[in-house]
N, C-alpha and C positions, 0 to 999 in steps of 0.2 A: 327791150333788154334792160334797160336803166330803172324801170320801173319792178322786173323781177331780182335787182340786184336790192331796191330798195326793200321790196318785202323780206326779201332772205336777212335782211339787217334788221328789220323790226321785229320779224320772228326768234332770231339771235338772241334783240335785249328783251323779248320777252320770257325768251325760257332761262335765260340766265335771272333775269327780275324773280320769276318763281321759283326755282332754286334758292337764290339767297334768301327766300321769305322764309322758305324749307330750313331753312339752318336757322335763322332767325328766333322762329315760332316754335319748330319743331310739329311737334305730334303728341299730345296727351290723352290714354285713355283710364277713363276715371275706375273703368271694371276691368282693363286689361286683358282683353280678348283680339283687341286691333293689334296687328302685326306693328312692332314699337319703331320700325325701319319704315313702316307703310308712306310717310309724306315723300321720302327721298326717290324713292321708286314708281311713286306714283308720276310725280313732277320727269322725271327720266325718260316714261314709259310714254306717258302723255303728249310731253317737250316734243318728242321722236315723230308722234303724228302729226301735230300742229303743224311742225315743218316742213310734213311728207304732202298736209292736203288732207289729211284723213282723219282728224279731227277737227272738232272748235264749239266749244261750248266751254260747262260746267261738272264737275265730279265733287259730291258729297260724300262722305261715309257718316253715319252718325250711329252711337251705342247708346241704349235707352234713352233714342228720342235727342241726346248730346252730340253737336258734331264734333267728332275728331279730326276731320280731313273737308277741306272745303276749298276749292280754286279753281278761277275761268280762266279758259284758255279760247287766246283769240278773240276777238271784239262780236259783239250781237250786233252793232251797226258799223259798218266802216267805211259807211258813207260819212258818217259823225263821230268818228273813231270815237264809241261808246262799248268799252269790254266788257266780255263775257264776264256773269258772277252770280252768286248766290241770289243775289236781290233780282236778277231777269228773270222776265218771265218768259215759258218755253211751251212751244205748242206738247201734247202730250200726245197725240194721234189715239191710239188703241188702249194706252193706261185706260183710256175713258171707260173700258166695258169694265173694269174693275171695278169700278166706283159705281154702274149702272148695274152690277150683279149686289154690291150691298146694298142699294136703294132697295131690289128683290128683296133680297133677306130681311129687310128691316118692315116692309108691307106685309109678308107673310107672316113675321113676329106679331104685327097692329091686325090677321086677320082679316086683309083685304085680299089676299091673295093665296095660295096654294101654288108651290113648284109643279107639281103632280095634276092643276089646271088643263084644260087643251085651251087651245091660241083662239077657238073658236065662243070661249065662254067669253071672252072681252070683244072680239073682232069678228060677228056672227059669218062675214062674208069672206074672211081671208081662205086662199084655197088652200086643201089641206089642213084646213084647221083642226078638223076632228081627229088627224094623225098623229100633229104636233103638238109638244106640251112645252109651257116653261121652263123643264129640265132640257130638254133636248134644244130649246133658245141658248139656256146660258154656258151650255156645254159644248156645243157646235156639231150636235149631232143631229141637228136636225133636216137635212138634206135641202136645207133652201139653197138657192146658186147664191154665189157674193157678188153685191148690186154693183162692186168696186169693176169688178170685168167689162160692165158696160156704160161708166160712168163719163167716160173718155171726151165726148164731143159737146158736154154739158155740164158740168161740173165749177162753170165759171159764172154761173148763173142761182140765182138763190133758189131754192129747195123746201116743200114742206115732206113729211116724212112720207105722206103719202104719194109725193113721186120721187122717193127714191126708190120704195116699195114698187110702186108701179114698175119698175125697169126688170122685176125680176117674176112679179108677180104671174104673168099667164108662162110662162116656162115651167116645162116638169122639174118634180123633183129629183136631184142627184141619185137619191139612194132612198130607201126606206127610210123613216125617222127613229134613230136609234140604234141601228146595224152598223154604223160607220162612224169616223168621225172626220167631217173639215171644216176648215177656218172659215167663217162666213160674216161679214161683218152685216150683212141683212138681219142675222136672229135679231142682233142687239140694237139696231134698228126699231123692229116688230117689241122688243122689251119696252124699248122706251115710249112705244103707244100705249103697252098696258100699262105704263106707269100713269102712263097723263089720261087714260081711262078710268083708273081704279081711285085717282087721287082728285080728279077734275082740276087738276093745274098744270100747266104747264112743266116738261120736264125740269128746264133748269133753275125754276121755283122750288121743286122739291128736292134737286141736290141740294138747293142753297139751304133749305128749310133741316134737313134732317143729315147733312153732314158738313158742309162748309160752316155754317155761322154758330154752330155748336162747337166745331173744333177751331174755330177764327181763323178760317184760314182764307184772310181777306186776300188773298193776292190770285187766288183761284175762281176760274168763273169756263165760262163755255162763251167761245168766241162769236161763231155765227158772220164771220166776216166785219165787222161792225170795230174801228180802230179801237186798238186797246193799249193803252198806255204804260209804259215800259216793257215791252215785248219786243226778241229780239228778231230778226229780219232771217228770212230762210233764203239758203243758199246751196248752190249748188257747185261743185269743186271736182266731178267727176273729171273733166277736161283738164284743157294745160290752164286755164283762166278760169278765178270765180267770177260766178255771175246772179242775181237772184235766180230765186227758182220761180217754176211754173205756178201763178194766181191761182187761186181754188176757192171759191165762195163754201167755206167751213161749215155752212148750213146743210150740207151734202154728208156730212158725217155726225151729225145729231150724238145721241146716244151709244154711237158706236167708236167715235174720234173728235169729237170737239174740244175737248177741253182742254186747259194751258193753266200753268201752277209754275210756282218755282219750288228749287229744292226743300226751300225751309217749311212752307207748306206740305209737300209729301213727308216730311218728320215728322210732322203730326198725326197726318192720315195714319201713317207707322205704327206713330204709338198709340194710337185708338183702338188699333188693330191688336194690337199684343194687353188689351183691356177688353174689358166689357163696355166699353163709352158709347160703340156704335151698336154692334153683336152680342148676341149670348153665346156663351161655350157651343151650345150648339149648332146654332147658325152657324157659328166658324169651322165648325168640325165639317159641317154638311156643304159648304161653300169650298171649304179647302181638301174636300177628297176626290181626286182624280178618277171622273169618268171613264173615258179612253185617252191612248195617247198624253198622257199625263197633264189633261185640261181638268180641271175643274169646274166653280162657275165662275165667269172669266179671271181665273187665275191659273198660272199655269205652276206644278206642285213637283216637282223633284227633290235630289239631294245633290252635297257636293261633298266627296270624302266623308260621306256619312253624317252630314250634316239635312237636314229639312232646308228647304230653297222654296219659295216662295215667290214668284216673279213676274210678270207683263211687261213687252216692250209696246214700243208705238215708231209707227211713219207715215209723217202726211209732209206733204210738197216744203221742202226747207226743212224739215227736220225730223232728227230720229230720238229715239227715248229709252230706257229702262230702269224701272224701276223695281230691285230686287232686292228682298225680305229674308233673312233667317234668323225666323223668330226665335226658336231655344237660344238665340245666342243674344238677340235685341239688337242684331245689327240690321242697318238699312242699307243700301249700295243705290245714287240718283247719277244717272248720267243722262242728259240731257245738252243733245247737238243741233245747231240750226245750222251744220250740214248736212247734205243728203248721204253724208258718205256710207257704203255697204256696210262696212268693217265695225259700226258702232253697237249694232247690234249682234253683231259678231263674235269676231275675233278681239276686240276692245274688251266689249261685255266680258268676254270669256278671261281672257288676261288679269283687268281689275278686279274680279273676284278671284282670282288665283292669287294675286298683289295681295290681297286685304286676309285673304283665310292661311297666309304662308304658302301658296302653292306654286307650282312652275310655270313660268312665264318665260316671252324672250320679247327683248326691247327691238323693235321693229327698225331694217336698216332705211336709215333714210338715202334714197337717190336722188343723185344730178341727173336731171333733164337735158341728155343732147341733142344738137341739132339735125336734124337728119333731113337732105334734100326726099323730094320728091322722088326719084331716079333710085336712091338709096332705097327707100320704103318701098316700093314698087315691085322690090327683088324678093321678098317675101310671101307678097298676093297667090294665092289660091288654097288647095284643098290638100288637109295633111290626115291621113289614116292612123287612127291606133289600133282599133281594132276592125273586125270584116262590115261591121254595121255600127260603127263608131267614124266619126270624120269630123274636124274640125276648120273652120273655114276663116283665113286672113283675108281681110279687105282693106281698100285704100279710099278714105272719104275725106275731102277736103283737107288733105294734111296730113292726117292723123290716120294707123291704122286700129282697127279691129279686129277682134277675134269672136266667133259665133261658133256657138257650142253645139251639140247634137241633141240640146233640148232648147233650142233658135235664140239666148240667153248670147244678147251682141253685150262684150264689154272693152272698153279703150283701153291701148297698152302704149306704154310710154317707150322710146327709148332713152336707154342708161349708157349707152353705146354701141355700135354697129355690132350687129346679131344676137345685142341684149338688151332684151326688153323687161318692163317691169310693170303691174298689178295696182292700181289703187281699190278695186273692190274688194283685195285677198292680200294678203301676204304672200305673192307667190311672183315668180318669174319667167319669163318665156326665153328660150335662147334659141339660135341658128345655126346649123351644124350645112360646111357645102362640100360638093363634091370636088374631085380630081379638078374640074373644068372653071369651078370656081362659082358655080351656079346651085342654091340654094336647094336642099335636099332630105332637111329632115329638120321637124321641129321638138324642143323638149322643153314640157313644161314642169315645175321644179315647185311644187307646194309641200308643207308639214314634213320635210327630210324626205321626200321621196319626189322620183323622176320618171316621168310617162313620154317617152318615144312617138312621135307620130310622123311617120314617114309621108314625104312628099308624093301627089299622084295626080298630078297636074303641073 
């Protein structure tokens, strides 16, 4: 208890410390397109999760390449109370296949490769080879299964790409190559062999070679499990306690999730992007138009209010990522968490860009954690119906309960007070509604202004 009185105190002068900087500094944009309010809101919005648990990192905005908005929240190490900030560096997870599709474009541009290739011209014996093309690698249409589903009991052990490959390799294919589209962090895997085939070096040679040490972005590299200096520590905050998160020898994500950058380095990346430094008009045209499901080659291409959106997040063990572009305007959006929290990719992501482009957002309430015996939690346990093949199911494990959803998606609910429960994956609430007798009877779960009933049946 004295020890979660003390964190609620250093979260206190920390988000108060950020505010005052907020008034201090302010917010300057040199082109005035960032919302002129953006630092007070942001620090507000942010403040709100740090203290809830559901956030802690870094949040950048920068316009042509300039930051306007730039503050950590919550410490990278707190074993060595070392905070969150622009200079940490952060694992990137999936950004990586962004940076492994302009390696593509820029081979194709030198005439070592062809998109329109099969997998079979570089990897005579991969199966399916003569199906699959390099389009359908960097688009995720290629029907390979993701190696990520059976990665589970090995993944703490170092890796060459050919057995990550191997985990997925003698399994059919999902779908035809090209009929469908899903997320498969295998294609970009299989990319990154044809890089180190078509190039004879080594992948993270040729990132360094043709996009890091042209754009200096010294502080960026591919981890490989190998200690990297000023990098912050991954955590995990889903529960009532942080704790680190689960080990993972990063040689497991090659090409597909290796790599770690801080914010000021993907400013760069940014503004290469919005030039010709990396790409040609063309390449970019052809990289940033949405195959299915609005992927591109790994990039993912929407809008927001009529704006072009440009974007990739990442998750690997300790941390979440996004880093999202809209280039007509030269704004970048870096957020970068070494929590595991859900919400970052989320509802955060979704928020800070409504924050930065003037749009509607709502400051997330922060809840008190009460106490609830055993006896108390217990009253809740079993099986509650929404619909006739819909059911969701409350359980009691060591303390804490859970809720498991009708697509077996278990996630922990807090109580806020007796028959009120509350969400760190979502923004949402769980309440308890009992009957005449005094015995629990119907549960209602309370997400985005709407309430879904699920009557007790057990």
């Amino acid at each position: 208890m004295k020890k979660s009185i003390l964190n609620r105190v250093a979260i206190a002068k920390q988000v108060a410390t950020a505010i005052a900087l907020a008034v201090v500094f302010g917010v300057s944009s040199a082109y005035g397109q960032v919302q002129k309010d953006v630092t007070g809101k942001l620090h507000e919005y942010l403040g709100a999760h740090l203290a809830q648990g559901t956030f802690n990192g870094v949040v950048v905005v920068t316009e042509r390449g300039k930051p306007v908005y730039s503050q950590g929240f919550g410490m990278a190490n707190y074993e060595k109370h070392i905070p969150n900030g622009a200079d940490v560096k952060y694992r990137l997870g999936s950004i990586t296949k962004s940076f492994t599709a302009v390696l593509v474009m820029q081979l194709q541009e030198q005439g070592k490769l062809n998109v329109q290739d099969k997998v079979s011209k570089y990897i005579p014996d991969f199966p399916n080879g003569d199906k699959i093309t390099l389009h359908h690698l960097l688009s995720n249409t290629s029907g390979l299964p993701d190696f990520v589903n059976y990665w589970k009991d090995v993944n703490t052990k170092p890796a060459t790409t050919h057995d990550i490959v191997a985990l997925v390799k003698d399994k059919p294919l999902e779908f035809e190559p090209g009929t469908k589209w899903k997320y498969s962090s295998t294609g970009f895997v299989v990319l990154g062999q044809v890089i180190e085939k078509v190039t004879g070096k080594p992948y993270e040679k040729v990132l360094a070679q043709q996009i890091l040490k042209p754009l200096k972005m010294h502080e960026t590299g591919m981890e490989f499990s190998k200690p990297v200096a000023g990098m912050a520590l991954g955590y995990n905050h889903d529960g009532v306690d942080r704790k680190l998160a689960k080990s993972i020898n990063m040689s497991w994500c090659h090409a597909a999730g290796a790599m770690y950058s801080t914010p000021a380095d993907l400013a760069k990346f940014d503004a290469a992007l919005n030039s010709n430094k990396l790409l040609s008009d063309a390449s970019k045209k052809q990289m940033f138009t949405p195959v299915m499901k609005d992927y591109g080659y790994g990039w993912v291409i929407d809008s927001v209010d009529g704006k072009q959106r440009i974007s990739h997040s990442g998750a690997i063990n300790g941390f979440k990522a996004n880093f999202i572009r809209f280039p007509e305007q030269e704004i970048a959006i870096t957020i970068l968490s070494n929590y595991e929290s859900q919400q970052v990719n989320g509802p955060i992501s979704k928020d800070v860009v409504a924050i930065v482009q003037g749009g509607k957002y709502q400051v997330p309430v922060v809840h008190t954690l009460a106490q609830l015996s055993d006896a108390q939690l217990s009253a809740y346990v079993g099986e509650y119906q929404v619909a006739p093949n819909v059911k969701f199911k409350i359980t009691l494990q060591e303390g804490q309960l859970y809720t498991e959803g009708p697509n077996q998606d278990i996630f922990h609910i807090f109580p806020e007070a007796e028959d009120k429960f509350f969400l760190k994956v979502a923004p949402a609430m769980i309440t308890f509604e009992k009957d005449a007798e005094g015995k629990v009877a119907k549960m209602l779960m309370h997400h985005g202004g709407r309430t879904m009933p699920a009557a007790r049946i057990n």
